[in-house]
mmCIF file of the N, C-alpha and C atoms, coordinates in Angstrom:
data_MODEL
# 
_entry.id   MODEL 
# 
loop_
_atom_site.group_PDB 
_atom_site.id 
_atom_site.type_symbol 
_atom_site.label_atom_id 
_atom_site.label_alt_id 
_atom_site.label_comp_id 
_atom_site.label_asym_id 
_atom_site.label_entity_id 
_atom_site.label_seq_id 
_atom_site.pdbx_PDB_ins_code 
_atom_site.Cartn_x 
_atom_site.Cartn_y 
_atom_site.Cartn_z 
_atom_site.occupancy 
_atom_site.B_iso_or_equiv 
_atom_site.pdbx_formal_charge 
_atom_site.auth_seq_id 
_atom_site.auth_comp_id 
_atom_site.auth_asym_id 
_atom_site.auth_atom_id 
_atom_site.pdbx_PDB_model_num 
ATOM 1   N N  . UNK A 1 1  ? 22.219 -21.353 17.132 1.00 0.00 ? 1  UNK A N  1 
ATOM 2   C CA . UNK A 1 1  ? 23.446 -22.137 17.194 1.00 0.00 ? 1  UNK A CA 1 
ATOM 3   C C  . UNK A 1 1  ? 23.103 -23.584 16.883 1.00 0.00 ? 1  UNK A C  1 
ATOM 4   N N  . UNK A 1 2  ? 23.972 -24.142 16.250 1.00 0.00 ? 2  UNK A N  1 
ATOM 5   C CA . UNK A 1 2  ? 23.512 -25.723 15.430 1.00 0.00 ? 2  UNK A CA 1 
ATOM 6   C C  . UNK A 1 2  ? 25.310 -26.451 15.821 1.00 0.00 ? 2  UNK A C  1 
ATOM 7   N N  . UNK A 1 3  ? 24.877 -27.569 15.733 1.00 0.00 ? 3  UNK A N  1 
ATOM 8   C CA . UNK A 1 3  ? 25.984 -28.306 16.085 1.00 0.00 ? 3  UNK A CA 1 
ATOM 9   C C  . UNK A 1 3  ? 25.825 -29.521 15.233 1.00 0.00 ? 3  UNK A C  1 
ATOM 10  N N  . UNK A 1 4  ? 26.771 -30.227 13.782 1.00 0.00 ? 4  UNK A N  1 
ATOM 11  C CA . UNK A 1 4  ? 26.961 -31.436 13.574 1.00 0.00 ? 4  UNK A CA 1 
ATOM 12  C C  . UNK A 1 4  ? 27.928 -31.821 13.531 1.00 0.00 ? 4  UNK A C  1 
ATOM 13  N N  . UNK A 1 5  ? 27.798 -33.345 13.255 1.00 0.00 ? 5  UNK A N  1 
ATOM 14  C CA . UNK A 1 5  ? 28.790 -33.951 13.989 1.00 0.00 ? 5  UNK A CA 1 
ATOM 15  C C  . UNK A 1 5  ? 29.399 -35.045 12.551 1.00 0.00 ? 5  UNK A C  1 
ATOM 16  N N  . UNK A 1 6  ? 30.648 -34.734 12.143 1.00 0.00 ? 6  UNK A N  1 
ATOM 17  C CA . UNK A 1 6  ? 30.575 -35.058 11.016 1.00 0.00 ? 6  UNK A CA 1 
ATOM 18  C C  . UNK A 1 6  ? 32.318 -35.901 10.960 1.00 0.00 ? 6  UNK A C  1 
ATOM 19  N N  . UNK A 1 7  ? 32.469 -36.630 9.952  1.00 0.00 ? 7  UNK A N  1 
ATOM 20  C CA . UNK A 1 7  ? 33.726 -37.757 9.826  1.00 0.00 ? 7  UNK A CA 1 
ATOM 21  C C  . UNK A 1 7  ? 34.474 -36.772 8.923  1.00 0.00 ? 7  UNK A C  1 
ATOM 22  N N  . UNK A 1 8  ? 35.861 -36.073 8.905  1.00 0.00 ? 8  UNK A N  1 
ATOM 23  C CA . UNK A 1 8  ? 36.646 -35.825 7.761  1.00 0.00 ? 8  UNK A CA 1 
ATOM 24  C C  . UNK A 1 8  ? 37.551 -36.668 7.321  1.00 0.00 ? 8  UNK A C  1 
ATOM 25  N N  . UNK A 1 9  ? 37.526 -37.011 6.255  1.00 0.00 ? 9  UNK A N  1 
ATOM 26  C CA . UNK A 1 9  ? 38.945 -37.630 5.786  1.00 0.00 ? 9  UNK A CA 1 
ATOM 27  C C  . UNK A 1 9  ? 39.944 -36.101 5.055  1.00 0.00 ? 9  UNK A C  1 
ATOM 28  N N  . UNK A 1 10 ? 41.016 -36.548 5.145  1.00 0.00 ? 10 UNK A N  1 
ATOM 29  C CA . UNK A 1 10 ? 41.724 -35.690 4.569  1.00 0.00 ? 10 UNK A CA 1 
ATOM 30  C C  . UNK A 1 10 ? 42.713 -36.654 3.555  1.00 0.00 ? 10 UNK A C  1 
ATOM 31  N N  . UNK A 1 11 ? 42.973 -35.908 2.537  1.00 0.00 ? 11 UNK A N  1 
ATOM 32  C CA . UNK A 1 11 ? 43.898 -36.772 1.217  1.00 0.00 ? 11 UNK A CA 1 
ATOM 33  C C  . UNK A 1 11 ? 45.355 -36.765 1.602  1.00 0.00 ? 11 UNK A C  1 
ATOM 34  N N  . UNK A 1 12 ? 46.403 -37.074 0.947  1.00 0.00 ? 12 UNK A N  1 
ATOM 35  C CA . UNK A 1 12 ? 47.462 -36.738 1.611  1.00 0.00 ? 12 UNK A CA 1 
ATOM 36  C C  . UNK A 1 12 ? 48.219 -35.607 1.477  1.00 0.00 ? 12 UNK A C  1 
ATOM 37  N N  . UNK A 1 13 ? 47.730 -34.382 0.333  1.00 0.00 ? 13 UNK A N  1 
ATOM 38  C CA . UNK A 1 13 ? 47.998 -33.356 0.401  1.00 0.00 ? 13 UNK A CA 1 
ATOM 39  C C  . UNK A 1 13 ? 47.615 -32.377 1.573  1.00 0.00 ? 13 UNK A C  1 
ATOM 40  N N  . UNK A 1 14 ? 46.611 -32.495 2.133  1.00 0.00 ? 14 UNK A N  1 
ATOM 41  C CA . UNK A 1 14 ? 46.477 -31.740 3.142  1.00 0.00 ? 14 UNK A CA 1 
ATOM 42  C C  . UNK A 1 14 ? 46.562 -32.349 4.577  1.00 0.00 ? 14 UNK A C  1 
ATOM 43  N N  . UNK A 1 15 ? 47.431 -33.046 4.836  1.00 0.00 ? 15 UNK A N  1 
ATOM 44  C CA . UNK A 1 15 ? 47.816 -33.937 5.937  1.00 0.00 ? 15 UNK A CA 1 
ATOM 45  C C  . UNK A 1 15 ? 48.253 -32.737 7.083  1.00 0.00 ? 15 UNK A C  1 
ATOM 46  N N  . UNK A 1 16 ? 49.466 -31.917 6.504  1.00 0.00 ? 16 UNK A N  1 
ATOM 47  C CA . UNK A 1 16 ? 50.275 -31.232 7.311  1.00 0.00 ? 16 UNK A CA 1 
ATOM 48  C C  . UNK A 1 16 ? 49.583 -29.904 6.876  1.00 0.00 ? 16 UNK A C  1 
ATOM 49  N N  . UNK A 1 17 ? 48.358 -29.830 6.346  1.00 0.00 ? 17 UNK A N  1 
ATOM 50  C CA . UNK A 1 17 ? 47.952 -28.298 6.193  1.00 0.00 ? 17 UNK A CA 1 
ATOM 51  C C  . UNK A 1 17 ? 46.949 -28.147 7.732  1.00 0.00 ? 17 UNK A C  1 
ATOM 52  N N  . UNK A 1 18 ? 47.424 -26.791 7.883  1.00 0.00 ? 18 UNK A N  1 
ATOM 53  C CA . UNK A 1 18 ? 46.022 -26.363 9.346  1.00 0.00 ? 18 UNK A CA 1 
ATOM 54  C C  . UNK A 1 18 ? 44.499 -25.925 8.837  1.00 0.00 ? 18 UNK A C  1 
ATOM 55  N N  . UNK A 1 19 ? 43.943 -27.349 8.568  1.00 0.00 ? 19 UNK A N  1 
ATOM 56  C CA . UNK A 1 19 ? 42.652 -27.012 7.950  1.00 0.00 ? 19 UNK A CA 1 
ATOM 57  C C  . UNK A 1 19 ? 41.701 -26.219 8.657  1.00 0.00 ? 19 UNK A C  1 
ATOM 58  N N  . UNK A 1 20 ? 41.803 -27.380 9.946  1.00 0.00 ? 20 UNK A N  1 
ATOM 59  C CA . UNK A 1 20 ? 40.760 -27.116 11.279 1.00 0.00 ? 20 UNK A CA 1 
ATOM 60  C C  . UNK A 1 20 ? 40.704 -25.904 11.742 1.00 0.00 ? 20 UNK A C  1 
ATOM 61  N N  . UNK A 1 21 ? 42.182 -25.539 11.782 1.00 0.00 ? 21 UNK A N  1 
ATOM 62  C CA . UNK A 1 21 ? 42.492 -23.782 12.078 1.00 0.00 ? 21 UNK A CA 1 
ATOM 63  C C  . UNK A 1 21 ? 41.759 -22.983 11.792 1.00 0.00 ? 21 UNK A C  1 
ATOM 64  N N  . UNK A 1 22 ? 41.665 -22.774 10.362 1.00 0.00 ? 22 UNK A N  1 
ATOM 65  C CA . UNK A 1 22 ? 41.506 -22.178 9.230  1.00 0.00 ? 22 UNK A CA 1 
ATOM 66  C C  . UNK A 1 22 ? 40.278 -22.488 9.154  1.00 0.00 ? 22 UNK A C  1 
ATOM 67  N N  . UNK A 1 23 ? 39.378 -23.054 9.063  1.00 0.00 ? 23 UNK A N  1 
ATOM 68  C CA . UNK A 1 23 ? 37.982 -23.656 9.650  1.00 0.00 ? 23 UNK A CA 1 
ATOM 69  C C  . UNK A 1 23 ? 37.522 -22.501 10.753 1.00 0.00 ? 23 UNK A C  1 
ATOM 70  N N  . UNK A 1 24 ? 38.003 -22.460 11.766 1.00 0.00 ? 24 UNK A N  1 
ATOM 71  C CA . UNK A 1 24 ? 37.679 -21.764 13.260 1.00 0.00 ? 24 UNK A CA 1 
ATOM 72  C C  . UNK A 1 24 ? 37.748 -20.552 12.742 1.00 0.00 ? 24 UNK A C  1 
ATOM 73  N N  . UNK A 1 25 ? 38.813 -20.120 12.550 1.00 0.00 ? 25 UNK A N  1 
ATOM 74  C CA . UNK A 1 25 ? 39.107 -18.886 12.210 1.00 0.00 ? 25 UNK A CA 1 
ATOM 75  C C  . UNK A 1 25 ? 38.271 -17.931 11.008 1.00 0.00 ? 25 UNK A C  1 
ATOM 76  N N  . UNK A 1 26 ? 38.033 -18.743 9.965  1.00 0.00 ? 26 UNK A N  1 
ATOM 77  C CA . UNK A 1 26 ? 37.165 -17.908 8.947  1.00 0.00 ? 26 UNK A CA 1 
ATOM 78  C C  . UNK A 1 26 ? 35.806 -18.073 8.514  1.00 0.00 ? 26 UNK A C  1 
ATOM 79  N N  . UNK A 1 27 ? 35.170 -19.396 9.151  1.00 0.00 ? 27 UNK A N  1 
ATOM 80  C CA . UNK A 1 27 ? 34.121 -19.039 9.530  1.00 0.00 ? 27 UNK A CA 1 
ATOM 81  C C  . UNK A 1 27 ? 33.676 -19.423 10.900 1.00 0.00 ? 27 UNK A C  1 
ATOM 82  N N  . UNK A 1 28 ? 34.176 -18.602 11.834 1.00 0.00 ? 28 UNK A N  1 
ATOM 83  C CA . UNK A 1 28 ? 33.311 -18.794 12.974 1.00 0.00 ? 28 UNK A CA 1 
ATOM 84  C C  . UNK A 1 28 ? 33.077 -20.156 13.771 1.00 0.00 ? 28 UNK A C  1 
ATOM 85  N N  . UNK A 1 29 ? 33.219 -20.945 13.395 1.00 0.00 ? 29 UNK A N  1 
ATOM 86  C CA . UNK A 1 29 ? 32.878 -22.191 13.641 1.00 0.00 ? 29 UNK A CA 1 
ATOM 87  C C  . UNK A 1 29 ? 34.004 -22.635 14.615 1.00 0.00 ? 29 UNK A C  1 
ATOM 88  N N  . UNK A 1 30 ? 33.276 -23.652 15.616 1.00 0.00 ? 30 UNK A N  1 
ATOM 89  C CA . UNK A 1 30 ? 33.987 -24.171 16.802 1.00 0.00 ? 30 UNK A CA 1 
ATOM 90  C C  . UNK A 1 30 ? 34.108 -26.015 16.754 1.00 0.00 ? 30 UNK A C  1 
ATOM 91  N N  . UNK A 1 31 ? 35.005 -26.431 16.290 1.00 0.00 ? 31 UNK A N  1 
ATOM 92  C CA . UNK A 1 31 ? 35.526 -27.756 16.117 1.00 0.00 ? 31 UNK A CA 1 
ATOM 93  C C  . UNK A 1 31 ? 35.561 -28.134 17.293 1.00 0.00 ? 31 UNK A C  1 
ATOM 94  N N  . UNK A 1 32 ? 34.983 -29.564 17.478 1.00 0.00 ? 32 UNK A N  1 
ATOM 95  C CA . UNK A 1 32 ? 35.601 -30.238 19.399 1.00 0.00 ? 32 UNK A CA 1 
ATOM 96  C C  . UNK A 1 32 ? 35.803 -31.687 18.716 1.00 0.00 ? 32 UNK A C  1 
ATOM 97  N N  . UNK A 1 33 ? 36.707 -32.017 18.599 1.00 0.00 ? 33 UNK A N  1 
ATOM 98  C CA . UNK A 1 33 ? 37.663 -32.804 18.102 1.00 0.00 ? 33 UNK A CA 1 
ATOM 99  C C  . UNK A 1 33 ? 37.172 -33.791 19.133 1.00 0.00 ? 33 UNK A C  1 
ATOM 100 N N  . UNK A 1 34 ? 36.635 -35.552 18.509 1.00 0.00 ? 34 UNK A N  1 
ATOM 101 C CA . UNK A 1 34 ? 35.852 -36.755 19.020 1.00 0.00 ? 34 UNK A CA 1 
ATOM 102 C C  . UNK A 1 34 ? 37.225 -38.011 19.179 1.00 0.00 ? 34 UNK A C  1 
ATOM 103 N N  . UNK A 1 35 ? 37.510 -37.930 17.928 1.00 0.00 ? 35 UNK A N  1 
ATOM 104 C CA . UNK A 1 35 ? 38.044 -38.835 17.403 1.00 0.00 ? 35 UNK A CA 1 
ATOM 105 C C  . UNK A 1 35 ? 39.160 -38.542 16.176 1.00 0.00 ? 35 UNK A C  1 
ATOM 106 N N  . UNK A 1 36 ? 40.426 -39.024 16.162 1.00 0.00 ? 36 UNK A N  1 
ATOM 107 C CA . UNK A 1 36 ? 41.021 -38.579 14.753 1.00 0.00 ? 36 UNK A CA 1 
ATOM 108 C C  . UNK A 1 36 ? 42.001 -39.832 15.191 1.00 0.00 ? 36 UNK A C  1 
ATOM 109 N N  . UNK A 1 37 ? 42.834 -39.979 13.653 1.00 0.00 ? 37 UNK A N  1 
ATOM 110 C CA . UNK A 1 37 ? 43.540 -40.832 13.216 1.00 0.00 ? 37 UNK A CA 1 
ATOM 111 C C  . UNK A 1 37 ? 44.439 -40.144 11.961 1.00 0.00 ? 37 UNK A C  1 
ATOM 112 N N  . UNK A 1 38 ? 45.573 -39.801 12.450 1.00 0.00 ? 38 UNK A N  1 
ATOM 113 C CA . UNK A 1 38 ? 46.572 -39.364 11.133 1.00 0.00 ? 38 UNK A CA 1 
ATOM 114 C C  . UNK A 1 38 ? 48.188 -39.764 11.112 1.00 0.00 ? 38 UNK A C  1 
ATOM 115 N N  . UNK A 1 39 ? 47.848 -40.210 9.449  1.00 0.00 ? 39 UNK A N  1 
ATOM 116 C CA . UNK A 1 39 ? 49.040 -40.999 8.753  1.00 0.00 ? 39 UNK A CA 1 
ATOM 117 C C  . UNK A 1 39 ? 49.733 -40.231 8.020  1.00 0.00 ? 39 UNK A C  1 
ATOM 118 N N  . UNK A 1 40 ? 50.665 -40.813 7.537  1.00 0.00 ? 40 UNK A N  1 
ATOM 119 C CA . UNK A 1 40 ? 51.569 -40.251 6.409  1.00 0.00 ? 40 UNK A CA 1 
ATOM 120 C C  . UNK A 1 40 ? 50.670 -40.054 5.359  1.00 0.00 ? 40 UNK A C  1 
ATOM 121 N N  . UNK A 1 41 ? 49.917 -40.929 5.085  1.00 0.00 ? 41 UNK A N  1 
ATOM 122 C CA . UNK A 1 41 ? 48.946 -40.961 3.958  1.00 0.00 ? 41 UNK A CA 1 
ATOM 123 C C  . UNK A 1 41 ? 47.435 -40.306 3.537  1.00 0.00 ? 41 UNK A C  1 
ATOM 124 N N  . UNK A 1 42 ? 47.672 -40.355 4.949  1.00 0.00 ? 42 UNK A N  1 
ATOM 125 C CA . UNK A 1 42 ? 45.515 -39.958 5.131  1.00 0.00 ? 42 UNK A CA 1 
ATOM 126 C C  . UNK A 1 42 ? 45.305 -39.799 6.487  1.00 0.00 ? 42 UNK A C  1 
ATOM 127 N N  . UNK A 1 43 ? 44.507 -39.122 6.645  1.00 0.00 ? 43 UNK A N  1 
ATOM 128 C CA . UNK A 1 43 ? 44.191 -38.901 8.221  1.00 0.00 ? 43 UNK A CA 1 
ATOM 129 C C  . UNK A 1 43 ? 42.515 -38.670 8.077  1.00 0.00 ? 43 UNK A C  1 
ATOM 130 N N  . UNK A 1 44 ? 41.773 -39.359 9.372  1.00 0.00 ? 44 UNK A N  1 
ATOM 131 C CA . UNK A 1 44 ? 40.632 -38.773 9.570  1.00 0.00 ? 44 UNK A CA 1 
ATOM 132 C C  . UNK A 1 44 ? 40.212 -38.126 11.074 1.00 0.00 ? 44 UNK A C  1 
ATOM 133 N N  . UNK A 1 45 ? 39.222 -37.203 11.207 1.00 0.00 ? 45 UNK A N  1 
ATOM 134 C CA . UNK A 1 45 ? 39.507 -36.518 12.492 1.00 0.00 ? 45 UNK A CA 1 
ATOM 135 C C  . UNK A 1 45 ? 37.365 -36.636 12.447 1.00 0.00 ? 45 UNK A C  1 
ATOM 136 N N  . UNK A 1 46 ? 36.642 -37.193 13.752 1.00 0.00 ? 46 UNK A N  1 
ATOM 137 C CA . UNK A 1 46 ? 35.598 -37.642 13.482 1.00 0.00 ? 46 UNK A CA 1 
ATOM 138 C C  . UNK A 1 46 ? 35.442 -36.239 14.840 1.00 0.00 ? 46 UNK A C  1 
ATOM 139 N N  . UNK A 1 47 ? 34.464 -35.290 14.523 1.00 0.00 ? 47 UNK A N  1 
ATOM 140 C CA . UNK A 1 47 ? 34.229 -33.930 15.123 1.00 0.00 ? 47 UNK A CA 1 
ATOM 141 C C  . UNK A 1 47 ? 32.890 -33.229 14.748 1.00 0.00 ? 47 UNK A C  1 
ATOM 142 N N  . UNK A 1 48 ? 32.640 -32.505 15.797 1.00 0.00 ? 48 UNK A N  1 
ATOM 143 C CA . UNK A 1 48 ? 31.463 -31.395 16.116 1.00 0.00 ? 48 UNK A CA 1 
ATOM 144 C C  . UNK A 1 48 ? 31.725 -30.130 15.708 1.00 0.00 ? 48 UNK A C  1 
ATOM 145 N N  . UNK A 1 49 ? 30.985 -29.698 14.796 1.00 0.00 ? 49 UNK A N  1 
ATOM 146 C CA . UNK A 1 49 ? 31.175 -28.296 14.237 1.00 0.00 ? 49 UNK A CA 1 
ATOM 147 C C  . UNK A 1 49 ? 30.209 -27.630 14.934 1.00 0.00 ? 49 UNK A C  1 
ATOM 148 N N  . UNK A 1 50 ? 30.427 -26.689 15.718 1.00 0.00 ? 50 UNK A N  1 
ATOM 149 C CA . UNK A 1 50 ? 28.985 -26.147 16.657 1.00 0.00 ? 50 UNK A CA 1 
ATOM 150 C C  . UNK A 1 50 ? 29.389 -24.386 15.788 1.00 0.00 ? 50 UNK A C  1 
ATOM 151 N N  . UNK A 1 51 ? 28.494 -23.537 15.908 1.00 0.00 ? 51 UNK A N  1 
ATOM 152 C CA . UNK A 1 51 ? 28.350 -22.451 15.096 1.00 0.00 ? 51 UNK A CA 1 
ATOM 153 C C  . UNK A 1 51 ? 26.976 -22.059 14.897 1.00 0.00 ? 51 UNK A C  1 
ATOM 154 N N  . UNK A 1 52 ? 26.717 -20.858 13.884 1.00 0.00 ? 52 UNK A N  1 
ATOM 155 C CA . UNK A 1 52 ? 25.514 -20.286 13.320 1.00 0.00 ? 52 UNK A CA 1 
ATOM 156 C C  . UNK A 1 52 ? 25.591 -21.493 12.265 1.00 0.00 ? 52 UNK A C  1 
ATOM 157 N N  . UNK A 1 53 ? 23.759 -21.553 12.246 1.00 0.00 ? 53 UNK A N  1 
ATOM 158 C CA . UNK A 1 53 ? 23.632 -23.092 10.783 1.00 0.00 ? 53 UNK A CA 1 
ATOM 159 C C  . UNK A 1 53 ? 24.325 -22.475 9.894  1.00 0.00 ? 53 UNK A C  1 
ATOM 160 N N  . UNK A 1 54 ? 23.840 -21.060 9.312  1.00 0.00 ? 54 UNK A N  1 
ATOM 161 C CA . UNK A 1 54 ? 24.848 -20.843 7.455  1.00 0.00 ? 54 UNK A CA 1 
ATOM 162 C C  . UNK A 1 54 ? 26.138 -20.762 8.103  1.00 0.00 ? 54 UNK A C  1 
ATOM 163 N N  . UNK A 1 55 ? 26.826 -20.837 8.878  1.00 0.00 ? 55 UNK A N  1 
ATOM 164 C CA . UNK A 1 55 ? 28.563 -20.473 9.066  1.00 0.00 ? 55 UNK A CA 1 
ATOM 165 C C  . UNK A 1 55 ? 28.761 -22.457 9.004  1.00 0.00 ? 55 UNK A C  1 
ATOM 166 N N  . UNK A 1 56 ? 28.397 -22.977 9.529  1.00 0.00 ? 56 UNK A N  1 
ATOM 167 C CA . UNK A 1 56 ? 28.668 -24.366 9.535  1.00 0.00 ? 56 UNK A CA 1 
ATOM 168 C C  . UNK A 1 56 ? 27.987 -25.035 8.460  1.00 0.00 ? 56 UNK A C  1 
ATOM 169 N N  . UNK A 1 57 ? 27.821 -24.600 7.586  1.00 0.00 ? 57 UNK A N  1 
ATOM 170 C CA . UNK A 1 57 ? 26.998 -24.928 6.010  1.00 0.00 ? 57 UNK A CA 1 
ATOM 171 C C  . UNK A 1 57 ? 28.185 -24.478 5.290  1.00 0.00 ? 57 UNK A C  1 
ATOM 172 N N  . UNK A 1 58 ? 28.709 -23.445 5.224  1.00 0.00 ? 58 UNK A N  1 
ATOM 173 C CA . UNK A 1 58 ? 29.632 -22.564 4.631  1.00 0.00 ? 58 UNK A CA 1 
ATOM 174 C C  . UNK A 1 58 ? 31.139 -23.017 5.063  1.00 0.00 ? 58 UNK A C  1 
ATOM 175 N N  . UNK A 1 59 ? 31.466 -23.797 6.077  1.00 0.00 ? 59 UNK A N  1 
ATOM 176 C CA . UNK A 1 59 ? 32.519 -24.853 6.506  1.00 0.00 ? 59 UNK A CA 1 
ATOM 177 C C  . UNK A 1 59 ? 32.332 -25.969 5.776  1.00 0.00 ? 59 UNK A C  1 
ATOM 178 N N  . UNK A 1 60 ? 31.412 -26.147 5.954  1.00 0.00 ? 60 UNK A N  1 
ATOM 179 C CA . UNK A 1 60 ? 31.379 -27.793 5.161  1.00 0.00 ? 60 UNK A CA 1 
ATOM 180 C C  . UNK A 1 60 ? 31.138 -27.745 3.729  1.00 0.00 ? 60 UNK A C  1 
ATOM 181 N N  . UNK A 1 61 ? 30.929 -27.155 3.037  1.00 0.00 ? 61 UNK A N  1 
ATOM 182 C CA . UNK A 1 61 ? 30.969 -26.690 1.427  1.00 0.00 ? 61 UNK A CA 1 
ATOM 183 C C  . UNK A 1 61 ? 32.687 -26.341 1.430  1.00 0.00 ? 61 UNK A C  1 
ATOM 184 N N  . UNK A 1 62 ? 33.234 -25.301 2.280  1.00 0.00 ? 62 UNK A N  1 
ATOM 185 C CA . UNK A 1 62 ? 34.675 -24.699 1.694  1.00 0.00 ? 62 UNK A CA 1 
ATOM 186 C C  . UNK A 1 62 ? 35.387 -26.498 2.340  1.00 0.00 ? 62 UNK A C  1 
ATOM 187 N N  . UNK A 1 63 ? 35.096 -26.842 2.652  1.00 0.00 ? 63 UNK A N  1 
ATOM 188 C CA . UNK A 1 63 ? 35.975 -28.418 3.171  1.00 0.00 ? 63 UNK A CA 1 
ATOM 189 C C  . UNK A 1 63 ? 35.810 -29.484 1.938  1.00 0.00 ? 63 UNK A C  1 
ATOM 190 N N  . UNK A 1 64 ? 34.736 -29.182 1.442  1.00 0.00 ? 64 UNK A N  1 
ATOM 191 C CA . UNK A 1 64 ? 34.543 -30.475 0.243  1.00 0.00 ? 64 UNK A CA 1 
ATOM 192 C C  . UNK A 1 64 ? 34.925 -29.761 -1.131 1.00 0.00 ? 64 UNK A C  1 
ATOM 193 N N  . UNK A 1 65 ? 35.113 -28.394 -1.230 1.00 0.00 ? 65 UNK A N  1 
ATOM 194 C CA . UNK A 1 65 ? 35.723 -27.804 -2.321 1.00 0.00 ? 65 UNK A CA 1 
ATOM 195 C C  . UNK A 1 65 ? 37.615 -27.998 -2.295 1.00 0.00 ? 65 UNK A C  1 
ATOM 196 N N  . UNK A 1 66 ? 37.900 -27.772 -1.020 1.00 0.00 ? 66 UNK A N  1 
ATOM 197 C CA . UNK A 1 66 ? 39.432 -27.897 -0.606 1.00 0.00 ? 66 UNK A CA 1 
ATOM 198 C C  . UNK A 1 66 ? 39.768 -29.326 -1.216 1.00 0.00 ? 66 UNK A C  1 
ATOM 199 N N  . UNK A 1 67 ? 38.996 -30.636 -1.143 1.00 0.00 ? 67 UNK A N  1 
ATOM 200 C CA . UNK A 1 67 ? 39.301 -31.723 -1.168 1.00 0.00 ? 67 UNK A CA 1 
ATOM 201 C C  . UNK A 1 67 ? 39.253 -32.793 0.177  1.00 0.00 ? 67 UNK A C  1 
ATOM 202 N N  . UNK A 1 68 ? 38.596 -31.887 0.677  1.00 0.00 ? 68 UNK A N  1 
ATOM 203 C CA . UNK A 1 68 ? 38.312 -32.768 2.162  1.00 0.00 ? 68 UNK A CA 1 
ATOM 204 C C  . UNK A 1 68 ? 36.853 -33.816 1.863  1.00 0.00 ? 68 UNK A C  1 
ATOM 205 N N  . UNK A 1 69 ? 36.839 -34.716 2.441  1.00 0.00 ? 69 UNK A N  1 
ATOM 206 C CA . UNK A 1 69 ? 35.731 -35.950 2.265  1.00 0.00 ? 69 UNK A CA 1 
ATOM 207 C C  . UNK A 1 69 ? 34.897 -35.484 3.662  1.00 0.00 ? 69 UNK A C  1 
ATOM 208 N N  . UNK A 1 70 ? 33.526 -35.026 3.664  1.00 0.00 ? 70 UNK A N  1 
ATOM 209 C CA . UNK A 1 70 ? 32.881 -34.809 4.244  1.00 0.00 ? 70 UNK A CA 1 
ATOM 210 C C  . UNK A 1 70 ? 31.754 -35.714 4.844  1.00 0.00 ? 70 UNK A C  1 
ATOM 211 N N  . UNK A 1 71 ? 31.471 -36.799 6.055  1.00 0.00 ? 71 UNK A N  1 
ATOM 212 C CA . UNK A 1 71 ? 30.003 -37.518 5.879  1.00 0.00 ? 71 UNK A CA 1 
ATOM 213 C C  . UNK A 1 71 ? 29.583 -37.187 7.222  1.00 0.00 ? 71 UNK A C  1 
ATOM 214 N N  . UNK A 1 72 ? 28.619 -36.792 7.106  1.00 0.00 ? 72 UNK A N  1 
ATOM 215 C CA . UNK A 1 72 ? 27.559 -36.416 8.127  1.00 0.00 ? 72 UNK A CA 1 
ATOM 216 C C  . UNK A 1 72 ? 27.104 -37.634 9.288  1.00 0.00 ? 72 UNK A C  1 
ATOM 217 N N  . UNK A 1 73 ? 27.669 -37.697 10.352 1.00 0.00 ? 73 UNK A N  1 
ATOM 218 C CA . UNK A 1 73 ? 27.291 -38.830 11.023 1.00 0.00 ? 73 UNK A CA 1 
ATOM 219 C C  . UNK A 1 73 ? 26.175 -38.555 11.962 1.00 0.00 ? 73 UNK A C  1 
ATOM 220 N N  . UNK A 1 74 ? 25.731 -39.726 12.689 1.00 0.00 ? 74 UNK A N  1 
ATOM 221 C CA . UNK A 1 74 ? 24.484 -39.553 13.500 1.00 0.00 ? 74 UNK A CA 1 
ATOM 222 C C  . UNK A 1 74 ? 25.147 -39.035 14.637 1.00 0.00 ? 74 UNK A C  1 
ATOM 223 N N  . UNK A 1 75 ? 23.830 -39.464 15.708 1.00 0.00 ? 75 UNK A N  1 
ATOM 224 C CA . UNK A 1 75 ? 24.341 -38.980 16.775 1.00 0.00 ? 75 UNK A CA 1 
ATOM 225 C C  . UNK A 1 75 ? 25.169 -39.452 18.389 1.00 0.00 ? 75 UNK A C  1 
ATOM 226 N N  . UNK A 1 76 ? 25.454 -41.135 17.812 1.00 0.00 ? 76 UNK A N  1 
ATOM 227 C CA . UNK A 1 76 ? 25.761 -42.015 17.900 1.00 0.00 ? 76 UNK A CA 1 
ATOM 228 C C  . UNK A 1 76 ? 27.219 -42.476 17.318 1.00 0.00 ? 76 UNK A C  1 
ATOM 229 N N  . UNK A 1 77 ? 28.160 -42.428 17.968 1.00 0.00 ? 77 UNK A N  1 
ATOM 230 C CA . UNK A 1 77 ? 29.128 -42.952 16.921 1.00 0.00 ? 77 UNK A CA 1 
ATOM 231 C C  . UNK A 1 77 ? 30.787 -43.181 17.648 1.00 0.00 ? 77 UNK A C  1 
ATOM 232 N N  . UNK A 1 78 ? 30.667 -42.933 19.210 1.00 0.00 ? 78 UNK A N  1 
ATOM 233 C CA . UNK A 1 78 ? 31.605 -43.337 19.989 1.00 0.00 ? 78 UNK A CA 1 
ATOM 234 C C  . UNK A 1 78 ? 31.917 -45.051 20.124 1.00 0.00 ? 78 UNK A C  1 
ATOM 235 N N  . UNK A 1 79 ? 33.121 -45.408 20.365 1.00 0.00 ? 79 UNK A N  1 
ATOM 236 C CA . UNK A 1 79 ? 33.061 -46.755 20.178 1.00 0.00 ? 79 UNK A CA 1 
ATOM 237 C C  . UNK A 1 79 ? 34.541 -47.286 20.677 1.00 0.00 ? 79 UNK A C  1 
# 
């Protein structure tokens, strides 16, 4: 089991889509939601993907193919 901890932006097409859902649900993966911020325009949601490493490898590839902005943060980053 692996856990990172990573910043999404989302564009404004997928504002009102259930990414995160859809995330949990198809691969396995368990989101714990840190931090988020969502607009009409853009939203970012700053979160822990905990899971098997390839299931949370395989989230974060189908997130940056969707159009989601993916950056890998430390381990540090409350504020």
């Amino acid at each position: 089991m692996t856990s990172v901890r990573v910043k999404l932006t989302f564009p404004e097409n997928l504002i009102k889509e259930p990414v995160i859902g859809r995330l949990a649900r198809e691969f396995d993966v368990l989101p714990n939601i840190r931090r988020a911020n969502v607009e009409e325009k853009v939203g970012w949601i700053v979160c822990e993907l905990a899971g098997d490493e390839k299931a949370v490898e395989r989230a974060i590839d189908w997130l940056v193919k969707l159009g989601v902005e993916v950056n890998r943060l430390s381990d540090v980053v409350e504020s």
